[in-house]
Each structure stands twice: as structure tokens, then as C-alpha cells.
N, C-alpha and C positions, 0 to 999 in steps of 0.2 A: 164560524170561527174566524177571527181577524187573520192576514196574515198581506207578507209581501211577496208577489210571483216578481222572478225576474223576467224583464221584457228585452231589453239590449244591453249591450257592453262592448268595449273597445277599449282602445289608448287614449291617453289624451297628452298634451304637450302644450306647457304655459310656457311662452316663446318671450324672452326677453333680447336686448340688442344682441349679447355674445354670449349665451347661453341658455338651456331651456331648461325646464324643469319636467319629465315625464313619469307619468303612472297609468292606472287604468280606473275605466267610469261602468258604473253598472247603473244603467235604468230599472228599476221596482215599481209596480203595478199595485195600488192597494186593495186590499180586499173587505170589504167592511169597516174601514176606516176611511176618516177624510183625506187622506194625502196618500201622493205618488211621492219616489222617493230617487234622486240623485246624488250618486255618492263616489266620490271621488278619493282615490289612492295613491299615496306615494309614497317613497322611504322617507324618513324622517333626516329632512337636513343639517349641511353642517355647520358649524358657527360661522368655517368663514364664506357658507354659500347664503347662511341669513345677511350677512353684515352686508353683497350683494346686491339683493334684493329689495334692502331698503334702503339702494342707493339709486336706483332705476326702475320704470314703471314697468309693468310688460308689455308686449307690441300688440300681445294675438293671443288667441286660446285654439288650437287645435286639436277636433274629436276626429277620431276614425272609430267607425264602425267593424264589429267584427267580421263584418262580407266585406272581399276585397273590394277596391275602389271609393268605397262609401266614407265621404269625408266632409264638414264641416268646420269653416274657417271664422271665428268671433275676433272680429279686428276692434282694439282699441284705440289706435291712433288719433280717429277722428275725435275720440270723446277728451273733456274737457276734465272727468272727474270718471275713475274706470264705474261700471256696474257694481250695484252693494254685492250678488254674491259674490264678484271677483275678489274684492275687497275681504269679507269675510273668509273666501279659502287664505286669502296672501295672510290675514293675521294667524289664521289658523296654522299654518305651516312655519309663521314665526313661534309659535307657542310649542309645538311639537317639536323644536330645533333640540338635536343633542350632538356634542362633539364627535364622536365617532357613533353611530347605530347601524346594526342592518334592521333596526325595527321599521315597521309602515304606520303612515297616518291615515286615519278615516275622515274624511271631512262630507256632512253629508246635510242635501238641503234638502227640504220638502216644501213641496208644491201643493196648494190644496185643490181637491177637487169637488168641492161643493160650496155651493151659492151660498152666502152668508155675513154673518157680522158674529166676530170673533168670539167666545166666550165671558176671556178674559183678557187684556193686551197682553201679559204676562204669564198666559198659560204654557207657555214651554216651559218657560224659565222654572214656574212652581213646580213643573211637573219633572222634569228630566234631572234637575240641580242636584240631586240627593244619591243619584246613579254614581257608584264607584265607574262605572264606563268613562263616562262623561266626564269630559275636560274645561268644555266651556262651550257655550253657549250666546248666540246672535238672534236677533228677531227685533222688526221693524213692524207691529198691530197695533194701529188707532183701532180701540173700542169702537167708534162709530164709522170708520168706512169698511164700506160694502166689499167681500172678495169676492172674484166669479172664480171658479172652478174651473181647471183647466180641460181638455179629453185628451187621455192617456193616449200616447202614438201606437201605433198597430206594431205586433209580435215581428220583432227581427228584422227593421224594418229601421233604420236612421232617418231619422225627421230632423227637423228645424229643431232644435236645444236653443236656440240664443232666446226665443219666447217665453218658453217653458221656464228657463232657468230669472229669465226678469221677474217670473210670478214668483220665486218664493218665498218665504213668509219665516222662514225659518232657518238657521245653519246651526249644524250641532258637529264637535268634534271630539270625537271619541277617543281617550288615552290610547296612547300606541301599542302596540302588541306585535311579536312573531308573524303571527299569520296575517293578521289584519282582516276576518274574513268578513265576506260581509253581512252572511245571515246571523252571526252572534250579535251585532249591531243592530241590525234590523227588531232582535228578540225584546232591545232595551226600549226602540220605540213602540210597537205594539203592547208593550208590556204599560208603560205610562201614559202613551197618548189614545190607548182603548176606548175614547168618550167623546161625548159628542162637542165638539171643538167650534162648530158655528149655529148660532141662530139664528132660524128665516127670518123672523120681523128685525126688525131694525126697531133698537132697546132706545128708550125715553130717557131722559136721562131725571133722575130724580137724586132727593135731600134726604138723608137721615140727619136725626139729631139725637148726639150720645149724650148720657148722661153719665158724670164721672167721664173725666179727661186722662186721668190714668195719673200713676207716680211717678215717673218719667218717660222720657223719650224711646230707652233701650226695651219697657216693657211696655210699649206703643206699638213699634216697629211694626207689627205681622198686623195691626189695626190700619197703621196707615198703608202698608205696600195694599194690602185687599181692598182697600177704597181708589188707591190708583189704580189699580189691575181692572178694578168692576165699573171705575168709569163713575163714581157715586160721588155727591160732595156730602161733605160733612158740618155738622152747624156740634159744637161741644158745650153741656151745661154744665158749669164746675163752679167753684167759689170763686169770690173776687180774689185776684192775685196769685190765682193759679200760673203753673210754668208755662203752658201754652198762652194763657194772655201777657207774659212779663217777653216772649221771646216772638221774635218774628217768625209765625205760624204762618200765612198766608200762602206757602204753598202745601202745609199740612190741611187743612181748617177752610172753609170759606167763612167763618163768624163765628164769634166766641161769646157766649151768653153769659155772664156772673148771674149766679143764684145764690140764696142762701140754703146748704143743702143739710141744715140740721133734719134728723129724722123725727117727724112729728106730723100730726093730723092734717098741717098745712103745708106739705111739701105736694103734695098732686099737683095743688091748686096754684103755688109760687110755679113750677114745671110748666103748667098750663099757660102762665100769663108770660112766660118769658119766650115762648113758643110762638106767640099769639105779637108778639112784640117787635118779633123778627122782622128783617126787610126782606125775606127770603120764604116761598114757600116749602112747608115742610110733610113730605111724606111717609116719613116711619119714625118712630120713637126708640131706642133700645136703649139698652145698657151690660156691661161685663160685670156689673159687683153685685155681688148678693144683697147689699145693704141697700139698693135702690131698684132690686126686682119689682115691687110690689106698689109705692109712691109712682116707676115710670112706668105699669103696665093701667093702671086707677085712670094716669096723666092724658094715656093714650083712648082710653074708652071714653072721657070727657072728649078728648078734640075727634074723636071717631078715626082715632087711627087702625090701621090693623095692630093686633095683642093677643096672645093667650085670653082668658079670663082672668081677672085679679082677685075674684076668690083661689084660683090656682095656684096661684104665687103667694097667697096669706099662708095657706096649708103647708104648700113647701118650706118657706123661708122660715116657721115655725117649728124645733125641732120635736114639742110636744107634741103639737096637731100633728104632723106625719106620722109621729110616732104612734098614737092611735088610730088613723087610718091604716098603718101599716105596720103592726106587731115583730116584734123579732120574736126568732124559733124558742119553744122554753123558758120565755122567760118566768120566772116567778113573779115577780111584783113589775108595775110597770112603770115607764118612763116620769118621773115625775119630777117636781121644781125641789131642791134641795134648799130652802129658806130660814132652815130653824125652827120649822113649828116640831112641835114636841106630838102631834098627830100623824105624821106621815114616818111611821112605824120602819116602812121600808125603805125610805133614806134614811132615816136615824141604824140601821143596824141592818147593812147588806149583805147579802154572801158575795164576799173575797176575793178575786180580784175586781173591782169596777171600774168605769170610763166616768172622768166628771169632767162636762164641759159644757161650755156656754149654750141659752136656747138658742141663743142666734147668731149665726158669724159663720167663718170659713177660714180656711187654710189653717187648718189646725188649730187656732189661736185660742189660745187659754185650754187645750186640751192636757188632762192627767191622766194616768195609768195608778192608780190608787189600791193599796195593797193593806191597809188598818187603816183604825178610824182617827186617828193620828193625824195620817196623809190624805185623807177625806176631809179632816178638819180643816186641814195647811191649803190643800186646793181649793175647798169654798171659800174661804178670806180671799184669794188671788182672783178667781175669776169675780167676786164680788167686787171687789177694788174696780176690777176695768166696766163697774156697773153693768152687769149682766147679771140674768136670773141662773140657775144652777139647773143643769138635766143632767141625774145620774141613771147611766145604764151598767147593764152586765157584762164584762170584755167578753165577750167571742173568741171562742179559740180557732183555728185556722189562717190559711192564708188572704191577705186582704186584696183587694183588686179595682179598679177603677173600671167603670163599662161606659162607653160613651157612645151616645144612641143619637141618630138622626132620625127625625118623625115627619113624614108628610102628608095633611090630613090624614092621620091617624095611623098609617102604614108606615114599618121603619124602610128606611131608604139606605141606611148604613148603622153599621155599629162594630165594635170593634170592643178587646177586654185587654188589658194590659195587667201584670202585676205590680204593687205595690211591696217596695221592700219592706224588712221591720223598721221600727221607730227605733231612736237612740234607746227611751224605756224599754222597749225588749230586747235592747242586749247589741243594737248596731255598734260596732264600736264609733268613738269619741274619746278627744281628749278632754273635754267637759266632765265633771261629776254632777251636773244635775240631773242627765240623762230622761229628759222632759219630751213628751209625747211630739218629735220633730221629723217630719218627712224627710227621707234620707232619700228617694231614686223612686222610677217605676220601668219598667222594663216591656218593651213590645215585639213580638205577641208576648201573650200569659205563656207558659206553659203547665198548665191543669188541662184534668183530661179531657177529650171535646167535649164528654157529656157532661162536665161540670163548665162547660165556656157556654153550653147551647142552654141549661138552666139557667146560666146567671143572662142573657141575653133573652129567655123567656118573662121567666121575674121580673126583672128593672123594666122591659113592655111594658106589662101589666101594672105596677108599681104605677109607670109615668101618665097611662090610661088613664086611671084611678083617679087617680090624681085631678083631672077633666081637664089634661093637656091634647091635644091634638095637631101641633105644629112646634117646631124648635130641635136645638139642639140641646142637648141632655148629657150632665155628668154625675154617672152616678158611683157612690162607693160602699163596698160589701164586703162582705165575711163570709168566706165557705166552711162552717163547721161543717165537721167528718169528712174533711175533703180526704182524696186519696193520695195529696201532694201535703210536704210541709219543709219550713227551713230546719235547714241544716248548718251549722254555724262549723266551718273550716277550724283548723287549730292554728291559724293564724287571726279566727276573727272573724272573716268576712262570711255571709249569709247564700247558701245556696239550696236553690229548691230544688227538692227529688222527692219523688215517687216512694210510698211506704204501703206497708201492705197493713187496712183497717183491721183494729181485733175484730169485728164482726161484720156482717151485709149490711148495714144501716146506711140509708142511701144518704148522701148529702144534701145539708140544709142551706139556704141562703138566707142571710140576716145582711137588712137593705140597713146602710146608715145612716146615710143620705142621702137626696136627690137635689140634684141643682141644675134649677132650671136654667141654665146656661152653658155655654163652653167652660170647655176646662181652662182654667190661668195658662199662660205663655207658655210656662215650661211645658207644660204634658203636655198641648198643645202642638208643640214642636215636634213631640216623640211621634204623636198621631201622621204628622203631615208629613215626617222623611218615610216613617213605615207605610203608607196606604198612599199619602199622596192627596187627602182629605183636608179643606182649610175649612176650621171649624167657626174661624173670626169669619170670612167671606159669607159663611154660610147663615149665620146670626147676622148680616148685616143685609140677607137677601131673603130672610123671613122676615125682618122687619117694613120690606114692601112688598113681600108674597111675592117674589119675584119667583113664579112658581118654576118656568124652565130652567132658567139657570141655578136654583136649588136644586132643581131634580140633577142637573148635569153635572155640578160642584160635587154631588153625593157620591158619584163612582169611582172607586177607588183603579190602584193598580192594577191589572188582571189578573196579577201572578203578586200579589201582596200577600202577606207583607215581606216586604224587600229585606233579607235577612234580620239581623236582631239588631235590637236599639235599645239604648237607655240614656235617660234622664236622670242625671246624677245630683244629689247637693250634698254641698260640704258645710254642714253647721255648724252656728257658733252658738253656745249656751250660757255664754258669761257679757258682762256688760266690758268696756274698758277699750286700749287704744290698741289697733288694728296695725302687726307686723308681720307680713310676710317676711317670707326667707327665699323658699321653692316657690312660682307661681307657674302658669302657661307660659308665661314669654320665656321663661328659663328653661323649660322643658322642652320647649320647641329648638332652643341648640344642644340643650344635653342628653335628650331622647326624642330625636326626631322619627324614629321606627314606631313609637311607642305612640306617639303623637299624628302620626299618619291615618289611625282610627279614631279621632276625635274632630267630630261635624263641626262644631262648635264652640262656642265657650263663654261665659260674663263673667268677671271679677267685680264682687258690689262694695269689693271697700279698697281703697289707697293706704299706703301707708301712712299711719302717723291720723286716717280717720276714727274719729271715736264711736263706738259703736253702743246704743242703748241697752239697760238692761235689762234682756226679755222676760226676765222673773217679776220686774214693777210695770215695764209698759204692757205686758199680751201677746208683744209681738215677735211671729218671726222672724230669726235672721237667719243667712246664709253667706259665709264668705264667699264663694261661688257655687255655678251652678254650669255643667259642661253634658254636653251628647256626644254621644260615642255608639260606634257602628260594630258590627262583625259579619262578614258572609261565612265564616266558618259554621258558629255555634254558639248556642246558649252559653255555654260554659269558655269559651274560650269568650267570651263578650265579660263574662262574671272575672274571667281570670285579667283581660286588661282593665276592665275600671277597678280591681282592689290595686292590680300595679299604679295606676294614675292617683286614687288617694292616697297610699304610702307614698309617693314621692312630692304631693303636696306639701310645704311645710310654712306652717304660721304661729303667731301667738297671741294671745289677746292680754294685754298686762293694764 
């Protein structure tokens, strides 16, 4: 089991011309982890001993050992520019500054102690950022220089620190507190830096090339920091006049390929020769969009890159072929094209309530919740319109869940279940009256019982096996009929899941909806990486050169995940017309800043006075925004502040 022993402690005393600043230093010993750990305390200063501080440099750092006489003196005079960790404590104690406290700061560096070459440059940062502790965070890692490891100093025993402390690699400063103690600190890094942080060989530095450049920059962002972090260049194929070719990308992108990316018989092959085109060599192929699974996986078994099979991804990305590979529970009739022929008996006259949605696509798009044949009717005209063929199923009753599965040849290395709230169609409230099959939030962990978390993570396996996947990340989404959990709708509206007791023993069924062979889009995404600590984009861009360690390393989550409760919220919009806020975040953050102190996050996708399309003609969805929000209480107190933050949203669409 990981942990930190203490080795030494004393005072220390940051010595400036006419005044010093003193606390106390403990040395920690790792145990099973790469780093030893120095940490340093003080009271938190006062405004006018910052103002100070950033008037004059300091002279000296003085440690005294807890045995009398034992003392160490770090002069800075001679230096020209003080040492980065001095530097990092002096910002640290600017940020902790408050007018009167008797609270203490943490300020605490780690030192690595094994030979190696970093994981990610930015593995603190991804990992630590998410910590309610954690106040802010420093670290200076080139992906390609070599660290050596230092040897911890012998028990009780003041050694040399001025070496120790040049090595380290990292400074993190934890919110102030009472006590300040330091084994609670200690708990947050074992807890997130549990994994293996360096690797022996020294990493090659290689090219992917994505396919699809994204819709903009804000739903890029976790694409691009994972390609800085992993040290990877990227080469993008997207149309001509895409926003990455219209805008200065060069420190995004090393090259921006135009393709023509109509989906048709010849897109492998246009893929293949734009690849082939490059001035750049290219070693993995991917992509994040459903619509170009199967064209980039074809693309890469031509130029013999690593890939799933693209018979794999034909299956998948087909909602029929899955569907008779992989039956849902009871059905009566089965999955089939809803076209109008006057022979397919069971779309012509289903039992009541059904799902009619597109064979192909994602993020809900063109889905109905269809209740007569009326509304059966109304939804085949719509999704035909956006030229798609029609696949009508039976809704499922129960709660729905998203299970997102890491695979490495052929063994899961992570996985994790989140719930999926209801759709505006069952009843989420909305000030809309179309009340259209729209993703409203997901919430991490689930809470269903484990034995219905340890099925739906048996299933979706086997599902992704089947399948003749053996490598990737995997998002899959399901239905627990007869589960023993269901929502419960407040008498203000908002949706909460509890615990019911079934009329009978019938054990629960999982009914797979889909399986996508990819990460989950940004938002859930987000939820996955504050709660576990898991970058599922890094992870998809290190299977696509089988970068086997660092997939294996990127897989391990928190030790103690997930790190209380998270959700992914969206606020939809279900009418076409011009975008007015009233209440947004900026306004919230001065008129409920308490309320606002558990919100990670946040994107507003429309401005005022933008016009927003209408999702009934074009397919698609919208959301006026979308925000993460935390709780270390509870489920329910997490349920109780996101229904507070969308009551006090306020917008209109005219």
C-alpha cells in the first residue's frame, strides 16, 4: 500500500533584509510511489506583509533540524534569478495571503525518486487540479528529459536540502486550513499520484493524424492539452476551410490536410492519399466522430497502420448489425428499418411506447420517444428529412447509464458506470414544449446497486468482445430493466434516483443500446476525468500508436475514486430563434457566489442576440449551456445544488 513515512522536521525561516517569514518543514519518505515529499508551513500572510514581499527578494532560507544544533543555511545573494522552488513557495504564500488569518499554508514539493522520462509533462496538473485541497499547482516536465531519482536522507538525520530541493519536479499548494496538518495533504497526493509517473525508455516521439478537426476550439481543448501533455504531433484531415486552416493553428497542428470528407465508398481511399501526401511521417490514424469510425479505421489497414478491424466498426457504427448481434431483453419483434413497406408488420403497428431513431449517428440526434402512430408517423418524416434510414425499438423501462470501458488486448484496464438523467421526453423539466428525446446531465459514480454496476460492466465486456474489438476506448449506453433503483420526480420537477423495492425476485436485465467505439464527446468526458482522474482523449490518441505503457499507465485511475460526486449538466434549448439571456454564470458568480463555489466549470454556447437553429428541421442538438459541478457531501446534496443552478439560470429563445 502506498503511503508517506515521515523522515525529518524542523523550522525553517525565509530571511528577507528586515524581516522573516517562519514555519515548519517535514521531510516524507515514499512508499510505493515515485516521490519523496517536502512540505513546508506557514500562517497565512497579511496583505500588508505580501505588499512586502513583492518589494524585496529574500536573502536566505534557513532549516533547523529537529536535533538541536542541526542547521542549514540556502543563501541567495549570490544568485542572479532565486531557485524555481523558492520562487514557487514566494507565489504560493502570495496566493494564500488574507487580511487577518490564524489559518496555515501548505506549500509542498516532490522530489522524484526513480530513473525516468515523465509520463505526461502535465501529469500533476491533470491529476491534482480537480482536488477541492488543491489551490494551485507548479511543475517544470519536458516530456523528453530524463529525471534521475534522488536517495531519500537517512531517518532523523538533517542532510543537504538545498540538492534535494533543486530536484523537484513539482510544487502544489494546498488551501489553507486550521490545522494545516500534514498527513491530510499527504492523503490527496497518494490518492491521485498512485501510478506510475515515469518511464524507463526514453519515448520516440511520433505523428497521429485525426480525422475530423472538431467544431471548434472550446470542444478541442482536452484534444489539444493531451497532445501537448503526451509530447505527440498532430497532422488534422478536415474539409477545405475548416477553422483550424482559416486561423493560425501552428502551435495547435503540425499540418492541416483538406479532404473531401463526403461519406461514400471513396473516402478510405481520398484518407489514404492525403496521408501519403504529407511531408510528415505518419504513425496512427484516429478519429472522435462516429461518422468517420469505419472510412479511418479501412484508411489505416490500407497504409498498415495500427486499428481495430473495420469489419468491427461496420457492426458497430450500424444500429441494425449491432442490433442483431446483440438482442435487447424481450423484445418481440426486432430492430428493423421503418421505410414504409406495407410488409414489415412490426413497424407498421408496434406496442407502445417505442424509440425511433436514426440507423446511424450519435448524440441523440433525430431521437423520439414515440407514444401513437401519429407520433410514429411525425418522427419518420423528421428523421427522413435529415436522410437517414429509420430503426424503430421498444423503450426500455429503467434507469439509463453510460459504462465507459478501457480494453487492452482484450483485458479491461478501467471502466467506470455513470448515470444518465431522464430526457426532456420523460418528463425532465423544460421550458420548451417539444419536450424531444435531449440529454439533460450524467452524474458520476451511478448510484445502482453494485450488483447491477458489476453486470452492466460484465455485459458491455462481452458486448465490446463480440464485437471482435480488442483494443480502444469504449462508450457504451444501456438500460437496466427491473433494476432496483428508479427516478423519482421532486414536486418541484427535478429528477432523483432512489432505491424501490421490485414486486418480485426477477433479477435485472441489461438492454445494450449502443456501443461506440470511441470516447465519450467532451462533456462526459470531463465528468470521467474530475471523478477517476482517467483522460480518455490521451488514451484514444495512445492506442492509436499502441503506445502500450503509457496506455497501460494513463488507465489507473485515483486510488480512492471516485472523488466524491460529479455532474454534467445541460441546459437545453428546443425551439429555433434569437438567444436571450437574462441570469447567466457571470451573473451568478456575483449574486451566488456560495452556490457557485461547487461549479468546476462551465461553457455558454450562445451570446446574446445569437440565432440559434431549428432542432426540429436541422437534427440537431442544441444546448444553451453546459456546466460541472462537484459535491464531497452527497448524492443528494449534488442533485440539490444543480436543480438550485438551473432555477436560477434564466433565458429565452424569441
Amino acid at each position: 500500500m502506498a503511503s508517506l513515512l515521515r523522515l525529518l522536521n524542523g523550522t525553517v525561516d525565509l530571511i528577507f533584509d528586515d524581516f522573516s517569514i517562519t514555519g515548519s518543514w517535514t521531510y516524507l519518505e515514499g512508499q510505493k510511489v515515485a516521490f519523496d515529499v517536502i512540505e513546508l508551513q506557514t500562517q497565512c500572510i497579511s496583505k500588508d506583509l505580501l505588499s512586502r514581499i513583492q518589494k524585496q527578494k529574500p536573502r536566505s532560507c534557513r532549516f533547523r533540524g529537529s536535533q538541536e544544533g542541526t542547521t542549514e543555511d540556502i543563501s541567495f545573494q549570490a544568485c542572479s534569478n532565486l531557485p524555481q522552488w523558492a520562487i514557487w513557495w514566494l507565489e504560493g504564500l502570495s496566493v494564500s495571503a488574507f487580511p487577518e488569518s490564524t489559518s496555515k499554508t501548505a506549500f509542498t514539493l516532490l522530489l522524484p525518486t526513480t530513473e525516468g522520462f515523465i509520463l505526461r509533462s502535465d501529469i500533476f496538473e491533470t491529476r491534482l487540479k480537480t482536488s477541492v485541497r488543491v489551490q494551485k499547482i507548479w511543475s517544470h516536465c519536458e516530456i523528453y528529459d530524463r529525471f534521475h531519482g534522488i536517495t531519500s536522507p537517512t531517518l532523523g538525520l538533517l542532510t543537504k536540502l538545498e540538492p534535494l530541493l533543486a530536484r523537484s519536479v513539482c510544487g502544489v499548494l494546498f488551501e489553507p486550513g486550521p490545522g494545516g496538518e500534514v498527513g491530510n495533504n499527504c492523503d490527496v497526493l497518494l490518492d491521485r499520484l498512485s501510478l506510475p509517473l515515469f518511464m524507463k525508455t526514453q519515448l520516440e516521439r511520433k505523428r497521429i493524424a485525426i480525422v475530423d478537426g472538431g467544431f471548434n476550439l472550446e470542444f478541442q481543448r482536452d484534444l489539444f492539452t493531451a497532445v501537448t501533455g503526451l509530447g505527440v504531433d498532430i497532422v488534422v484531415l478536415d474539409r477545405q476551410g475548416h477553422w483550424l486552416q482559416k486561423m493560425d493553428s501552428h502551435h495547435l497542428i503540425e499540418e492541416f490536410l483538406p479532404v473531401d470528407l463526403r461519406i461514400d465508398d471513396g473516402l478510405p481511399e481520398r484518407l489514404v492519399a492525403a496521408v501519403r501526401a504529407s511531408e510528415h511521417q505518419i504513425h496512427g490514424i484516429t478519429t472522435m466522430s462516429d461518422s468517420y469510425l469505419c472510412p479511418t479505421a479501412v484508411a489505416a489497414e490500407m497504409l498498415g497502420l495500427p486499428t481495430s478491424p473495420a469489419d468491427s466498426f461496420r457492426v458497430c457504427v450500424d444500429k441494425h448489425s449491432t442490433r442483431k448481434l446483440i438482442p435487447l431483453p424481450h423484445v418481440q419483434y426486432p430492430s428493423v428499418p421503418d421505410n414504409g413497406s406495407e410488409d414489415i408488420d412490426a413497424a407498421k403497428s408496434p406496442n407502445y411506447p417505442v424509440i425511433l431513431k436514426p440507423s446511424q449517428g450519435g448524440g441523440s440526434l433525430g431521437v423520439f420517444l414515440v407514444k401513437s402512430s401519429a407520433e410514429q408517423s411525425e418522427a419518420t418524416e423528421k428523421i427522413q428529412k435529415l436522410g437517414k434510414d429509420v430503426t424503430i425499438e421498444p423503450y426500455i423501462d429503467g434507469p439509463e447509464v453510460d459504462v465507459n470501458i478501457v480494453i487492452q488486448d482484450g483485458q479491461v484496464s478501467f471502466w467506470e458506470v455513470s448515470d444518465n438523467l431522464p430526457s426532456t421526453a420523460e418528463g425532465f423539466p423544460t421550458q420548451f414544449s417539444a419536450k424531444s428525446w435531449t440529454e439533460t446531465g450524467n452524474i458520476f459514480p451511478s448510484s445502482l446497486s453494485q450488483d447491477e454496476i458489476n453486470s452492466l460492466k460484465e455485459y458491455s465486456t462481452a458486448c465490446i468482445l463480440k464485437l471482435g474489438f480488442r483494443w480502444g476506448v469504449f462508450h457504451c449506453e444501456a438500460r437496466v430493466h427491473n433494476s432496483s433503483s428508479k427516478y423519482q420526480f421532486s414536486e418541484d420537477g427535478w429528477p432523483h434516483l432512489i432505491s424501490h423495492k421490485k414486486s418480485d425476485e426477477t433479477r435485472e436485465e441489461i438492454a445494450m443500446i449502443e456501443i461506440n467505439a470511441r470516447p465519450p464527446g467532451f462533456t462526459s468526458s470531463a465528468g470521467s476525468a474530475c471523478a477517476y482522474g482517467v483522460d480518455y482523449c490521451a488514451l484514444q490518441l495512445m492506442a492509436a500508436i499502441r503506445d502500450n505503457d503509457r496506455f497501460q499507465a494513463l488507465s489507473v485511475p485515483y486510488s480512492q475514486s471516485p472523488s466524491g460526486w460529479w455532474e454534467c449538466a445541460f441546459v437545453p434549448v428546443e425551439k429555433g430563434g434569437v438567444f436571450r439571456p437574462s441570469i447567466m454564470f457571470a451573473e451568478l458568480l456575483v449574486t451566488s457566489p456560495k452556490l457557485m463555489k461547487h461549479v468546476y466549470h462551465w461553457i455558454t454556447f450562445f451570446q446574446d442576440g445569437d440565432t440559434i437553429q431549428d432542432p426540429n428541421v436541422t437534427g440537431k442538438t442544441f444546448w444553451a449551456a453546459w456546466f460541472v459541478v462537484f459535491s464531497t457531501q452527497s448524492r443528494e446534496h449534488l442533485d440539490n445544488t444543480v436543480a438550485a443552478l438551473r432555477s436560477s439560470l434564466k433565458f429565452s429563445v424569441i
